[in-house]
SETI-120940 format. One record per residue (C-alpha): residue number from 0; chain; x, y, z negated. Coordinates in nm, 4 decimals, decimal comma, always signed. Layout:
BEGIN
[NUM 'A' [X Y Z]];
...
This chain:
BEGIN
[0 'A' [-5,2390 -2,4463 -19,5153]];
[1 'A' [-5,4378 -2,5884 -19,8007]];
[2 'A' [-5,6299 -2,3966 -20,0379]];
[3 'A' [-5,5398 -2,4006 -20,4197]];
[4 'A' [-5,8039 -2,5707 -20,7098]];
[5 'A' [-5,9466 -2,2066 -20,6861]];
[6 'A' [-5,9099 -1,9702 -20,3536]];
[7 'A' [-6,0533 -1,6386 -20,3998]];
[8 'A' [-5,9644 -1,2844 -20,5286]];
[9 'A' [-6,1908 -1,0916 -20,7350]];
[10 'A' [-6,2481 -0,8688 -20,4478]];
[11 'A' [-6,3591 -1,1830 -20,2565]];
[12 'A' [-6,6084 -1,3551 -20,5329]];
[13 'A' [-6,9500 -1,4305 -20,4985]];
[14 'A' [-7,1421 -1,1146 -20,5474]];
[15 'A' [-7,4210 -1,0105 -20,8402]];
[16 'A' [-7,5925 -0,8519 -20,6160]];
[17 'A' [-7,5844 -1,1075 -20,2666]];
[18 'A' [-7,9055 -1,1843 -20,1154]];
[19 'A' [-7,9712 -1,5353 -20,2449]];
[20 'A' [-7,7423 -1,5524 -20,5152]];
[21 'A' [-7,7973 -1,4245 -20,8760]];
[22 'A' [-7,9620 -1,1286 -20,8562]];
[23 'A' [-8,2838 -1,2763 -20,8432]];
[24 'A' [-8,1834 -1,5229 -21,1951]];
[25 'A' [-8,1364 -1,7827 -20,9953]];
[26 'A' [-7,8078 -2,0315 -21,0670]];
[27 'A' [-7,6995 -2,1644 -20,6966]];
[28 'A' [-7,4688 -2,4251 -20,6761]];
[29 'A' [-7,3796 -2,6244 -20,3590]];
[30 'A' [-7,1547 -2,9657 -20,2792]];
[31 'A' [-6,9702 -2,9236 -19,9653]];
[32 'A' [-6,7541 -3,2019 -19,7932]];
[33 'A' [-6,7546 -3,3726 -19,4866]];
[34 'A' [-7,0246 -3,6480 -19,4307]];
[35 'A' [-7,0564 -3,9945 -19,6595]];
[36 'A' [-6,8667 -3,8586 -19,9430]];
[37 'A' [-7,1116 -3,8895 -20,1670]];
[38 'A' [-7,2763 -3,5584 -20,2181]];
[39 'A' [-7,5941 -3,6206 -20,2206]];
[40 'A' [-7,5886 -3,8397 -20,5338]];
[41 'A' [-7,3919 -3,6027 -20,7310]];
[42 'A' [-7,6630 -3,3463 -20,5725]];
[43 'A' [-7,9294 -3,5250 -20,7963]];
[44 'A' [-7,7324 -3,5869 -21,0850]];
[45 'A' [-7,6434 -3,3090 -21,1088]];
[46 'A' [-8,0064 -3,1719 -21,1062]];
[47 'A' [-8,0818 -3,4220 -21,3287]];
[48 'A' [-7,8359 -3,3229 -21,6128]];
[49 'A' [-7,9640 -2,9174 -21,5584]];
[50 'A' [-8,2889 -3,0451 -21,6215]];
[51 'A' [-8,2185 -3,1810 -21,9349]];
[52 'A' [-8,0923 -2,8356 -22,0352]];
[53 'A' [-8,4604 -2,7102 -21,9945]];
[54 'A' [-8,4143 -2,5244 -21,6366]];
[55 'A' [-8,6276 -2,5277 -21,3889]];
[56 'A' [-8,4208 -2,6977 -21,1084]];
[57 'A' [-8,4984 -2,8037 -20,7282]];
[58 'A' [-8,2833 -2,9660 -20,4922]];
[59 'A' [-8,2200 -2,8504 -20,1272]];
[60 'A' [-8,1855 -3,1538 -19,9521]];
[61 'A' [-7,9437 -3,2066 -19,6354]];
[62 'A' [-8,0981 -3,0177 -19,3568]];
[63 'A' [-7,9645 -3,1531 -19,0691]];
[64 'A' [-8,1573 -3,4555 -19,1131]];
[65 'A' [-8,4474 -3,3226 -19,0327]];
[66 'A' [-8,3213 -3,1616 -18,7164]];
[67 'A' [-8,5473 -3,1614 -18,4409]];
[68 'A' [-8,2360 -3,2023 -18,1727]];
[69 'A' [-7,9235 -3,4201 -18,1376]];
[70 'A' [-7,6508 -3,3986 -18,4052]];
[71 'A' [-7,3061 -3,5232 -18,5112]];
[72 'A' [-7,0906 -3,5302 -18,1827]];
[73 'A' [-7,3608 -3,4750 -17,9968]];
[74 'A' [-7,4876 -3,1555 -18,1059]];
[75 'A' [-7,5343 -2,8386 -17,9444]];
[76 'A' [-7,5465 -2,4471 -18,0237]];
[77 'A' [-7,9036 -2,4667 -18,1130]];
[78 'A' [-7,9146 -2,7787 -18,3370]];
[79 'A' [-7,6540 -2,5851 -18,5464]];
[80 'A' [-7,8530 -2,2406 -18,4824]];
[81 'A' [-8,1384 -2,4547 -18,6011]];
[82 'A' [-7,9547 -2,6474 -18,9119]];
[83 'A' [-7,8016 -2,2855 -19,0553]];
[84 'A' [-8,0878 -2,1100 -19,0316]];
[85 'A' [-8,3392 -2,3184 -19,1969]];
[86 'A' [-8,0694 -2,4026 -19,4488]];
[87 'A' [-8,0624 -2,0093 -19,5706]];
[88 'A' [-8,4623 -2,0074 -19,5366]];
[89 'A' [-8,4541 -2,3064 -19,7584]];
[90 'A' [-8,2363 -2,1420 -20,0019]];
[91 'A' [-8,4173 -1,8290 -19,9933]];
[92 'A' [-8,7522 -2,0265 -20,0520]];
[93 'A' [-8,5844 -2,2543 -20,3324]];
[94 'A' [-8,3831 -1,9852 -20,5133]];
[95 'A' [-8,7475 -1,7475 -20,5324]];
[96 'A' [-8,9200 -2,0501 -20,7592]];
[97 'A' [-8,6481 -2,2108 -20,9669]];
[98 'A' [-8,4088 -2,0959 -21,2314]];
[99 'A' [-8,1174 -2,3311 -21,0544]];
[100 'A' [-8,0828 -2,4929 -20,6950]];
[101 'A' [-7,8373 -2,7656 -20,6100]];
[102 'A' [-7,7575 -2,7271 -20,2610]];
[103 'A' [-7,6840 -3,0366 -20,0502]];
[104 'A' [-7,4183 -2,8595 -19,8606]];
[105 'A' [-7,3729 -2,5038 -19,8056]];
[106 'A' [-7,3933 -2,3217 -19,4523]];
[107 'A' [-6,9838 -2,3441 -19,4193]];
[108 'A' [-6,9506 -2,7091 -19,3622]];
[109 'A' [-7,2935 -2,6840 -19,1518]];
[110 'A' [-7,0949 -2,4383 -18,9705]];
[111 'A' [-6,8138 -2,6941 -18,9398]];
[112 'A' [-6,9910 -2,9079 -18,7604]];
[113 'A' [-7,0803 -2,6619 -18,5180]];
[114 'A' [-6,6976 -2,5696 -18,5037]];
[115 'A' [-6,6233 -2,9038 -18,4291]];
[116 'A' [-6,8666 -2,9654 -18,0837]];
[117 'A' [-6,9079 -2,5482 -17,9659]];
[118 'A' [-6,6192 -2,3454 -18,1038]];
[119 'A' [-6,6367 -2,0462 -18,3518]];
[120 'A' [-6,8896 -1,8600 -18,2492]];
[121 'A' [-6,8687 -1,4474 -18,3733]];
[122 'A' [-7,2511 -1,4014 -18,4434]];
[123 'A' [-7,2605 -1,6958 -18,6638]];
[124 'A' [-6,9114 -1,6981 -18,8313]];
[125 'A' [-6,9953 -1,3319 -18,9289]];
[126 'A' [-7,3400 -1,4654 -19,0888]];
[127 'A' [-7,1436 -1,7589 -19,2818]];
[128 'A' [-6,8899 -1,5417 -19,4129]];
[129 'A' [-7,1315 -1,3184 -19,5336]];
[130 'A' [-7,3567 -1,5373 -19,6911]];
[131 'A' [-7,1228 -1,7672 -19,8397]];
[132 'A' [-7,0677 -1,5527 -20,1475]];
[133 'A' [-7,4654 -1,6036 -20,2390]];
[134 'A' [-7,3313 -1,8671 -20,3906]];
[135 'A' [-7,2705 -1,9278 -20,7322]];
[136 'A' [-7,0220 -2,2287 -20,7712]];
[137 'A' [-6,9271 -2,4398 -20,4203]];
[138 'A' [-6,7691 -2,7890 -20,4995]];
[139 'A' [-6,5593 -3,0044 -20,2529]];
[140 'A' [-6,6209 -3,3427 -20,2930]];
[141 'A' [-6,3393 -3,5438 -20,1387]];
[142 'A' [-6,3101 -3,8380 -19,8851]];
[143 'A' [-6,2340 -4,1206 -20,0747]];
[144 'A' [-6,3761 -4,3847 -19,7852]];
[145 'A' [-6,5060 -4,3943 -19,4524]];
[146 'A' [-6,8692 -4,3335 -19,3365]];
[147 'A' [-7,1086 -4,5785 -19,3730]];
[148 'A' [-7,4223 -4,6646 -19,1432]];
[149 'A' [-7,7293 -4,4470 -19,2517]];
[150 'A' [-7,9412 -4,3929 -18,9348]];
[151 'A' [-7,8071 -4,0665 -18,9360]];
[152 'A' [-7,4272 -3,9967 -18,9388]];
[153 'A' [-7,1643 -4,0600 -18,7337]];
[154 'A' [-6,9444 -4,3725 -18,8946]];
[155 'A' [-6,6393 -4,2428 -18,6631]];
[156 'A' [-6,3941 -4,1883 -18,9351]];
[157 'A' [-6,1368 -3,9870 -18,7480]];
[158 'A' [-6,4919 -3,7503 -18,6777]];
[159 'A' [-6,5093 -3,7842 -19,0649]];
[160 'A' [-6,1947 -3,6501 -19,1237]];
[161 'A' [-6,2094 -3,3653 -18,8468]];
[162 'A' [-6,4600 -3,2299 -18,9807]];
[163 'A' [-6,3210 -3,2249 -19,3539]];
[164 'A' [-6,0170 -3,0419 -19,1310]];
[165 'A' [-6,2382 -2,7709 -19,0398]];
[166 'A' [-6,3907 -2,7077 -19,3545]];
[167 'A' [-6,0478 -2,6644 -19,5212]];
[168 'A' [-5,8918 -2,4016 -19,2422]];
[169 'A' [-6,2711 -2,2430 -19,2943]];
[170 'A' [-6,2427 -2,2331 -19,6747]];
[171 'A' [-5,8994 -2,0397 -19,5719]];
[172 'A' [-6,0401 -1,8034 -19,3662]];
[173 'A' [-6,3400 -1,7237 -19,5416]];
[174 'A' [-6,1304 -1,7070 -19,8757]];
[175 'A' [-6,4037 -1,9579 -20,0576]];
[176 'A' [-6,3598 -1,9957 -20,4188]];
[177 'A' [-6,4249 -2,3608 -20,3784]];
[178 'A' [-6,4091 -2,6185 -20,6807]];
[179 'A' [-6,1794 -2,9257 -20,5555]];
[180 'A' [-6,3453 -3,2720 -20,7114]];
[181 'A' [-6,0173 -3,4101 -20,5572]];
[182 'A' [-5,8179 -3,4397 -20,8745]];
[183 'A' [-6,0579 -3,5645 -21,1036]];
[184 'A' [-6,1549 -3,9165 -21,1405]];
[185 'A' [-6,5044 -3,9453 -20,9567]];
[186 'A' [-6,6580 -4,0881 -21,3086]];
[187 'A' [-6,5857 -3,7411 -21,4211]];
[188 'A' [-6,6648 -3,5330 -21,1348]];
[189 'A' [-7,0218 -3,3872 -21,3258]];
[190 'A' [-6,8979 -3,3371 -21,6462]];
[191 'A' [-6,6220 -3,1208 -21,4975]];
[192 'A' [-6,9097 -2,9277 -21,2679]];
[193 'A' [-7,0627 -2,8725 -21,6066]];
[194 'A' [-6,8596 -2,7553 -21,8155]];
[195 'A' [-6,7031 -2,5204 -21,4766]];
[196 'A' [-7,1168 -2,3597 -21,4679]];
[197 'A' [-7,2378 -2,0670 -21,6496]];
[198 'A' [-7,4754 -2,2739 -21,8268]];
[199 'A' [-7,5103 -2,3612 -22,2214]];
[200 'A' [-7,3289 -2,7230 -22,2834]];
[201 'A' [-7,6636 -2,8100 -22,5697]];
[202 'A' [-7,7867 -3,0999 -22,4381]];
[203 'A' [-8,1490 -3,0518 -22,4730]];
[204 'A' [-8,4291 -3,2984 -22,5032]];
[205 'A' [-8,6082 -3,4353 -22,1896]];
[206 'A' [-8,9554 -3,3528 -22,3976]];
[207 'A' [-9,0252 -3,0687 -22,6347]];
[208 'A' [-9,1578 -3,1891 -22,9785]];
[209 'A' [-9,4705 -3,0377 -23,0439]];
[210 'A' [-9,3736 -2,7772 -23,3318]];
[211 'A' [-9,7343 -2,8024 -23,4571]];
């Protein structure tokens, strides 16, 4: 099964009033996708362009880098434990200071990759279902090529691709009203994220003129 452009019923949306969502003013947005898809860079552009609309943005960078313990196919329970859980604290911290966070990933494909090497897992699939809805706009970004060497990831393409398999039956189950990049030329990929947020389109300038 794959999911449609948009997968979620009202009933299922990201909630007002979800712990590290919008009730606290804060616009959350997050790039999920499988590993060397680029999300990183469209993470900081991304930022980049909500900054020049005069909000007070931060970034939450890719967690699992700075895991303590093995990762990719070598993982274990506790990496993941590890990677999820300081990936909501990170959020938490992040969402509490800024008007807007740009998450790089969310904890559903996190929780993909600990899918992939331990199995589901009922403590922690009922803590990802739950707290994917703090979100307020997921988008997929697409495999367009394989992995390439960056100290960190695994380059095993067909690992690539399991994991993207994972985070589509996830994005199923968990009814996520993900934003699919996968139609639209990547050249137009931010405009479209833009124009998809809750934000004004007024391209403001980078410096305030002094009105004095």
């Amino acid at each position: 099964m794959k999911p449609n452009d948009r997968t979620s019923p009202e009933e299922d949306a990201p909630s007002e009033t979800t712990l590290g969502g919008r009730n606290a003013g804060c616009l959350k947005v997050a790039f999920i996708g499988s590993h060397g898809v680029g999300k990183t860079t469209l993470c900081f552009e991304l930022a980049a362009a909500l900054k020049r609309r005069d909000l007070h943005v931060d970034v939450v960078k890719e967690v699992a880098r700075r895991c303590p313990l093995p990762i990719n196919k070598e993982t274990s329970l506790e990496a993941q434990a590890w990677i999820l859980h300081t990936q909501m604290a990170m959020e938490i911290e992040a969402a509490s200071l800024h008007e807007a966070i740009v998450c790089d990933r969310s904890v559903l494909d996190n929780y993909a990759y600990l899918v992939a090497s331990c199995g589901r897992q009922p403590e922690y699939h009922a803590l990802v279902r739950s707290w994917i809805k703090s979100y307020s706009a997921i988008f997929w970004v697409p495999i367009l090529d394989g992995p390439r060497f960056d100290g960190v990831r695994d380059t095993d393409r067909r690992y690539q691709e399991r994991i993207e398999e994972l985070i589509t039956q996830l994005s199923v189950e968990f009814v996520v009203p993900a934003i699919r990049l996968h139609e639209t030329p990547r050249e137009g990929w931010i405009q479209r994220v833009l124009t998809t947020l809750p934000i004004d389109d007024v391209q403001l300038p980078l410096f305030r003129e002094d009105p004095s």
